[in-house]
N, C-alpha and C positions, 0 to 999 in steps of 0.2 A: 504494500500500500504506500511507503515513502518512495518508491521507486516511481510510482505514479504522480502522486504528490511532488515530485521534485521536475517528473517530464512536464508536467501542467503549468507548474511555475515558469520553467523553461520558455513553455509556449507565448502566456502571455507576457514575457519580457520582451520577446522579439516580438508580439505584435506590438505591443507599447511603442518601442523605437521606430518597426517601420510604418506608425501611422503620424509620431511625430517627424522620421525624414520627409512623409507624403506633406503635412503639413508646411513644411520648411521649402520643400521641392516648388509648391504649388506659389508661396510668397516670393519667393526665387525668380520665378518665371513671370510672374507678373508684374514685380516692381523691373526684374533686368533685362528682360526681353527675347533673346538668343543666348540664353548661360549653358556650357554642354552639360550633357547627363539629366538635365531637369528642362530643358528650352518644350517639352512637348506634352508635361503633366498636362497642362491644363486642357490641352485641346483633345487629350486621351479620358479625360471625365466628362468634358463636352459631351465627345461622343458614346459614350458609355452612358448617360443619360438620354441622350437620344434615342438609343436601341431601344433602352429599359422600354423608354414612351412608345414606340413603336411597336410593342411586344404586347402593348395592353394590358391584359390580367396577368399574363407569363411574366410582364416585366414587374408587375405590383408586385406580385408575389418573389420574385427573387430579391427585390430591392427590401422587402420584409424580412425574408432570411441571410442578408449582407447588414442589415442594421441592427439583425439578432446578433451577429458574432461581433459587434462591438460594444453588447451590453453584457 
């Protein structure tokens, strides 16, 4: 059970970080324009949004359980 316990911790430390890199990426890109490695965050959640809405109920529902694994 510590061996589980310690993989889960595990887990959510690296989502921790890389939803703070996403958040750092995305102010990155929008205060500096063309910055490498981050210059295309934001137009990759544009459309990542877009799909969702195009998906209709498939896309509600997925965006439902993408907003579960951050709570």
């Amino acid at each position: 059970m510590k061996m589980l316990a310690g993989f889960t911790g595990t887990i959510t430390s690296l989502t921790n970080v890389v939803i703070a890199l996403l958040g750092l990426g995305i102010v990155v890109s929008l205060l500096g324009g063309n910055v490498p490695f981050v210059s295309g965050i934001a137009d990759n959640i544009v459309g990542l949004v877009q799909s969702l809405g195009d998906a209709g109920i498939v896309g509600l529902i997925a965006a439902i359980i993408i907003l579960g694994f951050y709570k």
